[in-house]
KEKE-3310 file (N, C-alpha, C; in steps of 0.2 Angstrom, whole numbers, plus 5000, padded with zeros to 4 digits):
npx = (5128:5123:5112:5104:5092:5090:5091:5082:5069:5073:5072:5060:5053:5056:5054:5039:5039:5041:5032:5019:5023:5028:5013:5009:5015:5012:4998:4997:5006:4995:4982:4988:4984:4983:4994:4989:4982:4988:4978:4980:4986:4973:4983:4988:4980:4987:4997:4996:4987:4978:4971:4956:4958:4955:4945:4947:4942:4932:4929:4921:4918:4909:4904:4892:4889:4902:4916:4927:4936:4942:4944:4956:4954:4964:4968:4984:4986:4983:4976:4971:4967:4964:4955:4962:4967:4968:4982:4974:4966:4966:4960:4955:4966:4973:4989:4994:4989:4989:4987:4990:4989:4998:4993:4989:4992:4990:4998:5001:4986:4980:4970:4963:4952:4946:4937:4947:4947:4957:4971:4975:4988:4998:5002:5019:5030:5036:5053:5067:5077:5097:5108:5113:5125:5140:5147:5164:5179:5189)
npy = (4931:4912:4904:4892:4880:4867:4864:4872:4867:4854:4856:4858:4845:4838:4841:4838:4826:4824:4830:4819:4812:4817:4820:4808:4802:4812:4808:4798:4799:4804:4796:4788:4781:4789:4791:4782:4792:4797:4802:4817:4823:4834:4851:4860:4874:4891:4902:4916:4928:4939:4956:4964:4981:4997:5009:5014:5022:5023:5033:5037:5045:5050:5051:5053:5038:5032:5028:5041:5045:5041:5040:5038:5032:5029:5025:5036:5040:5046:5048:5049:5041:5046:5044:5042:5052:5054:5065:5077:5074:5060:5044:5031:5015:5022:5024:5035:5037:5037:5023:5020:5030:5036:5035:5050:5057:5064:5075:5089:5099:5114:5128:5138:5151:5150:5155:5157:5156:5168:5165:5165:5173:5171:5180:5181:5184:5196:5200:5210:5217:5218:5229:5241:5238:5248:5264:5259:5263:5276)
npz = (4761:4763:4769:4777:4774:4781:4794:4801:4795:4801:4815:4816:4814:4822:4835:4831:4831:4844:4851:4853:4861:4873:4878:4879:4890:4900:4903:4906:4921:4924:4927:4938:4955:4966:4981:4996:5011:5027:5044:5052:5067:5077:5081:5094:5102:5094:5103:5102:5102:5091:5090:5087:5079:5089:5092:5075:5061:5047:5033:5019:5005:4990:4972:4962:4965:4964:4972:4977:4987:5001:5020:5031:5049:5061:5076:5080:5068:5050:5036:5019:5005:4988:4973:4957:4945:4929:4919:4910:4896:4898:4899:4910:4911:4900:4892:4896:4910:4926:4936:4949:4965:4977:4995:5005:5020:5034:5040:5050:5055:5053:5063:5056:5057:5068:5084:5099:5115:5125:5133:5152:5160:5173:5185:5189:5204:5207:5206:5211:5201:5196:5200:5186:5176:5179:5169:5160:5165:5157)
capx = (5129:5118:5108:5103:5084:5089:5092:5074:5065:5077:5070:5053:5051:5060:5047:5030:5039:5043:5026:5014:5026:5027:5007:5009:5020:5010:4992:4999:5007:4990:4979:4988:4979:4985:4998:4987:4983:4986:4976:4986:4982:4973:4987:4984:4979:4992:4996:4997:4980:4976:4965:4956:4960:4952:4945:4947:4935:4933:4924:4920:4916:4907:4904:4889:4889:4909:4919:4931:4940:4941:4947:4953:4958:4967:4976:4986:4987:4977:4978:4966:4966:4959:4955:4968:4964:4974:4981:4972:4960:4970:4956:4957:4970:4977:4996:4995:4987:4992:4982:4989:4990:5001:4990:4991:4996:4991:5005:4997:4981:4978:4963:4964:4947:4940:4939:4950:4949:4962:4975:4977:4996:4996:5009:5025:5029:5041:5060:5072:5084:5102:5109:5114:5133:5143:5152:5170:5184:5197)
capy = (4925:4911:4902:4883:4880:4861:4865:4875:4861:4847:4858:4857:4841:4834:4847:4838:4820:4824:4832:4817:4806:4819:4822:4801:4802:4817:4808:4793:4801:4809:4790:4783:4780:4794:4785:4782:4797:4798:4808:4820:4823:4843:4851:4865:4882:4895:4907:4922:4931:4946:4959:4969:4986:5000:5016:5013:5024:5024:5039:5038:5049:5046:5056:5049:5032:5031:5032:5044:5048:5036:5043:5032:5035:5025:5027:5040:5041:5048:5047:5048:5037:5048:5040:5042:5056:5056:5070:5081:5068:5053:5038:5026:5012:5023:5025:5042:5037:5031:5019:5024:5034:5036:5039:5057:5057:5069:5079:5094:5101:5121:5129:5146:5156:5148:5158:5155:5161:5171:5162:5170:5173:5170:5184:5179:5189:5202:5201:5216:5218:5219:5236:5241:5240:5256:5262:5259:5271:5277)
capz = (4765:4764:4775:4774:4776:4784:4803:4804:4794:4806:4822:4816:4811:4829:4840:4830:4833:4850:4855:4854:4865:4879:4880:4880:4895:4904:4902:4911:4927:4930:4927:4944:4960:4973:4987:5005:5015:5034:5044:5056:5073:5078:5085:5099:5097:5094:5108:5098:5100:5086:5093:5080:5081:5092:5086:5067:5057:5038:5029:5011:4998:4984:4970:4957:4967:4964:4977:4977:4991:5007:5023:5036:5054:5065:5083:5080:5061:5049:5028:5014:4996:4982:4966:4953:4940:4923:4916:4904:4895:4900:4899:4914:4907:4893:4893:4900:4914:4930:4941:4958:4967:4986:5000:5008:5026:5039:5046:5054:5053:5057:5063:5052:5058:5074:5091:5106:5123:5127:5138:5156:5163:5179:5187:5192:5209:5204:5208:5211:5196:5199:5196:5180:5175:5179:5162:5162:5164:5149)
cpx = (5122:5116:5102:5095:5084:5089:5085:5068:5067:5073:5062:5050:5052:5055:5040:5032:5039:5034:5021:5018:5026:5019:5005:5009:5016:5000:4994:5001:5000:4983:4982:4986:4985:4987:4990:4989:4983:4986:4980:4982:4981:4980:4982:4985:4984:4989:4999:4989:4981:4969:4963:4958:4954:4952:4947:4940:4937:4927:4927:4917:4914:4903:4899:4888:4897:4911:4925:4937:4940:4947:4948:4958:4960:4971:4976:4989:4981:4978:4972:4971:4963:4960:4960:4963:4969:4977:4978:4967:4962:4964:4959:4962:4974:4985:4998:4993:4990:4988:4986:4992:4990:4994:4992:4991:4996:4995:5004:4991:4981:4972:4963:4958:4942:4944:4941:4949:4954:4963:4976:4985:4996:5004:5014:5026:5036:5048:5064:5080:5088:5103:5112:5121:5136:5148:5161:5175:5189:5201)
cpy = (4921:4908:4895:4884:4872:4862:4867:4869:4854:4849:4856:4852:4837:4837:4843:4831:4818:4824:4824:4813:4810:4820:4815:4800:4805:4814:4800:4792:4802:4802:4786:4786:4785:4789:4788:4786:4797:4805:4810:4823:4832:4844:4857:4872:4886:4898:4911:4924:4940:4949:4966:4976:4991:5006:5017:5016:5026:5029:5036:5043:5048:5053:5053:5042:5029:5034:5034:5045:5042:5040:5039:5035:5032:5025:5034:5043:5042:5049:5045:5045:5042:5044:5041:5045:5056:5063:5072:5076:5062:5047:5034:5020:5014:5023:5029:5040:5034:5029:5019:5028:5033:5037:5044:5056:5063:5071:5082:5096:5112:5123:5138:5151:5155:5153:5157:5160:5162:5168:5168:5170:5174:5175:5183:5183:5191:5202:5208:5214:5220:5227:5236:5244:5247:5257:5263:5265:5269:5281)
cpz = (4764:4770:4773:4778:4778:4790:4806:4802:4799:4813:4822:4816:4819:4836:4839:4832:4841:4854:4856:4862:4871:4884:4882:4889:4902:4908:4908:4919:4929:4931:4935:4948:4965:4980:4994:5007:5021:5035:5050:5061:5073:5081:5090:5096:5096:5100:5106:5098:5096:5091:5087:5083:5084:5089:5078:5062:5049:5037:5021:5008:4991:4980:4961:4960:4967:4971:4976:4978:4998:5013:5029:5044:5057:5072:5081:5073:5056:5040:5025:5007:4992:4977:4962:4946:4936:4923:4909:4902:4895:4901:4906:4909:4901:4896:4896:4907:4919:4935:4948:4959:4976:4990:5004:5016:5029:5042:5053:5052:5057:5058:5061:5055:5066:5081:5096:5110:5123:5135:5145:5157:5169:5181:5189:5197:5206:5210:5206:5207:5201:5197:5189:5179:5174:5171:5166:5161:5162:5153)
residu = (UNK:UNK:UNK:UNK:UNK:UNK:UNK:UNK:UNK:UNK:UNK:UNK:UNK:UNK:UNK:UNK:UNK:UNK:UNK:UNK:UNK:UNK:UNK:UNK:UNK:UNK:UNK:UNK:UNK:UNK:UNK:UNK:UNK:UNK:UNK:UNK:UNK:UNK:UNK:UNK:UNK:UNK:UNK:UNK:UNK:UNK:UNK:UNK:UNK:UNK:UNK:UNK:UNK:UNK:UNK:UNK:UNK:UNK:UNK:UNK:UNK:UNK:UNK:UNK:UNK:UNK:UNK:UNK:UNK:UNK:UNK:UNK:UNK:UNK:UNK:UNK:UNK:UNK:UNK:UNK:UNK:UNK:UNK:UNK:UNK:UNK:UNK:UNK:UNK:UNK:UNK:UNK:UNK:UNK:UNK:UNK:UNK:UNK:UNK:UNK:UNK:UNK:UNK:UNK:UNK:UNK:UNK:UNK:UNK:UNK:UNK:UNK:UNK:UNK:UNK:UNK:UNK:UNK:UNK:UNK:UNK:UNK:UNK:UNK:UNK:UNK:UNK:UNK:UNK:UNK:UNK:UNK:UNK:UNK:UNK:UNK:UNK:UNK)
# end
């Protein structure tokens, strides 16, 4: 099959005749004087007040002057950021690599080796069992 080489020459030609006229066009809109601006009264203040947060503590870790790890607490939640480590020899920015990573989210915590007091059990007063069922007769 052939293929006519006047359609791409006709596009090409019609693209460089067009460009001067539009940069004409464009250079013109931006030469007028900006319409009169009125000025607008303050209005009142919002009655929405934000209050920063209470007890909010951030821990960092840093390891060389980097930081790491960042551990942040909040209220009643509590989740660390580590840094994002490749796999294998993965470069930061290579294709292997992946630049985030979720934040971990404390569940539970266990305390594996620490010593408690032994709980007391304060005695219940002692009730008189029922008798115990007679066997039945065959």
């Amino acid at each position: 099959m052939r293929t006519s080489k006047f359609w791409p020459c006709f596009i090409l030609c019609v693209a460089a005749n067009a460009t001067p006229l539009l940069a004409q066009a464009q250079s013109e809109t931006i030469s007028q004087a900006p319409p009169n601006l009125e000025r607008l009264e303050e209005g009142s203040a919002p009655a929405i007040t934000i209050r920063p947060q209470q007890g909010s503590t951030t821990t960092d870790k840093r390891e060389q002057g980097v930081v790491t790890e960042v551990q942040v607490q909040s209220g009643g939640s509590n989740y660390r950021v580590k840094q994002s480590a490749g796999p294998g020899n993965a470069a930061p920015g290579d294709a292997q690599s992946n630049a985030v990573r979720a934040p971990q989210w404390l569940v539970k915590e266990f305390d594996w080796g620490g010593k408690k007091e032994p709980k007391t059990v304060e005695a219940l007063p002692m009730q008189e069992a029922p008798p115990p069922p007679l066997p039945a007769a065959k």
